[in-house]
VOGU-3710 file (C-alpha; in Angstrom, 3 decimals, decimal comma):
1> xxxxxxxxxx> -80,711/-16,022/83,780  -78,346/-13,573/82,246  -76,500/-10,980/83,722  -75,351/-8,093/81,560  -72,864/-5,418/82,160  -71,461/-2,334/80,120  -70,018/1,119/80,694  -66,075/-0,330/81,236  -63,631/1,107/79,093  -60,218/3,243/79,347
11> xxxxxxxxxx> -59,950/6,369/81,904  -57,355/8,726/82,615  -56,355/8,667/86,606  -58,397/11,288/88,181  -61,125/10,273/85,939  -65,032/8,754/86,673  -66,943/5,728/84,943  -70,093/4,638/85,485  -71,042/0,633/85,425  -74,233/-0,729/84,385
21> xxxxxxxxxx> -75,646/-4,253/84,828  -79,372/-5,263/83,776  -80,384/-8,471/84,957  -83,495/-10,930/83,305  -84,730/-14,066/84,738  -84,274/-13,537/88,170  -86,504/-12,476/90,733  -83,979/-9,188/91,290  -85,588/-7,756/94,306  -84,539/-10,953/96,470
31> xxxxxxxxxx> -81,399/-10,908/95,297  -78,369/-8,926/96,918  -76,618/-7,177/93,851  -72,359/-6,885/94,060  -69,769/-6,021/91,926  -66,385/-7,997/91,788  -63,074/-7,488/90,240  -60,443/-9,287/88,938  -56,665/-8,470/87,653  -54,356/-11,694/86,114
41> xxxxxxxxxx> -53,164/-14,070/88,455  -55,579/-12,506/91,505  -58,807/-13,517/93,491  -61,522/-11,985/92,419  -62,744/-9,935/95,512  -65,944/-8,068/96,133  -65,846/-4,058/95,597  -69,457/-3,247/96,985  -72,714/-4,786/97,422  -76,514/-4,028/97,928
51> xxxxxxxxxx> -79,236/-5,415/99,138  -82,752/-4,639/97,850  -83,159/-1,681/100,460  -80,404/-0,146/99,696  -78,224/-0,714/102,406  -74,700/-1,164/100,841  -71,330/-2,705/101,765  -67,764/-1,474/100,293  -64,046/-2,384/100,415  -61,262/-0,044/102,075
61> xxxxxxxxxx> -59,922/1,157/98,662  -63,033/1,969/97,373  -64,914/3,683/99,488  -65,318/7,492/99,602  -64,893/6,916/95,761  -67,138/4,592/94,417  -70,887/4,225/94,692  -73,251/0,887/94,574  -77,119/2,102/93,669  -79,997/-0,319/92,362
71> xxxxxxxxxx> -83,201/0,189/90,257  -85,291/-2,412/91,194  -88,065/-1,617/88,867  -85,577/-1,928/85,826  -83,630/-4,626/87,535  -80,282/-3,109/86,975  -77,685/-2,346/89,351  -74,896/0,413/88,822  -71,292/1,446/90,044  -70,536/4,840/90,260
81> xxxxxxxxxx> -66,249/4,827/90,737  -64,877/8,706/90,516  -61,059/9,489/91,565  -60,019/6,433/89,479  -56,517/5,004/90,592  -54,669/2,487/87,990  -54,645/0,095/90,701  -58,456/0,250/89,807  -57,630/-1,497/86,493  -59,481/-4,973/85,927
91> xxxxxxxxxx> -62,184/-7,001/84,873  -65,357/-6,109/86,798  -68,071/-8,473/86,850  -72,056/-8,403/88,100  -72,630/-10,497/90,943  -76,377/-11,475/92,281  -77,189/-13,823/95,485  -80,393/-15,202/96,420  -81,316/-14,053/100,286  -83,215/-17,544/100,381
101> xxxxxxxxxx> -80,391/-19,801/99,188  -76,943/-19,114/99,485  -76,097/-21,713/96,393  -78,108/-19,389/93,968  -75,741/-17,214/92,785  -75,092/-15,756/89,249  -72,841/-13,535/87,331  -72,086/-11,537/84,512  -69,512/-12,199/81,618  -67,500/-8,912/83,024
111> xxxxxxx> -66,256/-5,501/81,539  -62,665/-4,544/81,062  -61,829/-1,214/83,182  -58,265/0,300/82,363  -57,043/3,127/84,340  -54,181/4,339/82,795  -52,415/8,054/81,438
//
């Protein structure tokens, strides 16, 4: 199973990215998709999720600004984030669960986001 995101990188405030993840040897349509962040010394904590139909979850902070969307025929999953703030800045990894088995979780190595002027 491998989980494998790209599209971090440095952003101005104000400024938009766009995260992919493609995922291989999983069944990806039973599997809700999320992405997490992380910053030094922090939880990691869930941004947004999605399940297979589309229905998606988001934090406070993000929402109104960032967008979860899925493409379950290329088994990828992508985060839209627009208005960037640098308290956006962190490591942002791919998340997928099994709906079957709560235990069956994977994730991705993570890409570096930096909002900063």
């Amino acid at each position: 199973v491998q989980l494998v995101e790209s599209g971090g990188g440095l952003v101005q405030p104000g400024g938009s990215l766009r995260l992919s993840c493609t995922a291989s040897g999983i069944a990806f349509s039973v599997y809700i998709m999320g992405w997490y962040r992380q910053t030094p010394g922090k939880q990691r904590e869930l941004v947004a999720n999605i399940a297979s139909g589309g229905s998606a979850n988001y934090i406070d902070s993000v929402k109104g600004r960032f967008s979860i969307s899925r493409d379950n025929a290329r088994n990828m999953v992508y985060l839209q984030m627009n208005s960037l703030k640098p308290e956006d800045t962190a490591v942002y990894f791919c998340h997928a669960a099994s709906i079957f088995n709560t235990r069956d979780t994977y994730w991705g190595q993570g890409t570096q986001v930096t909002v900063s002027s």
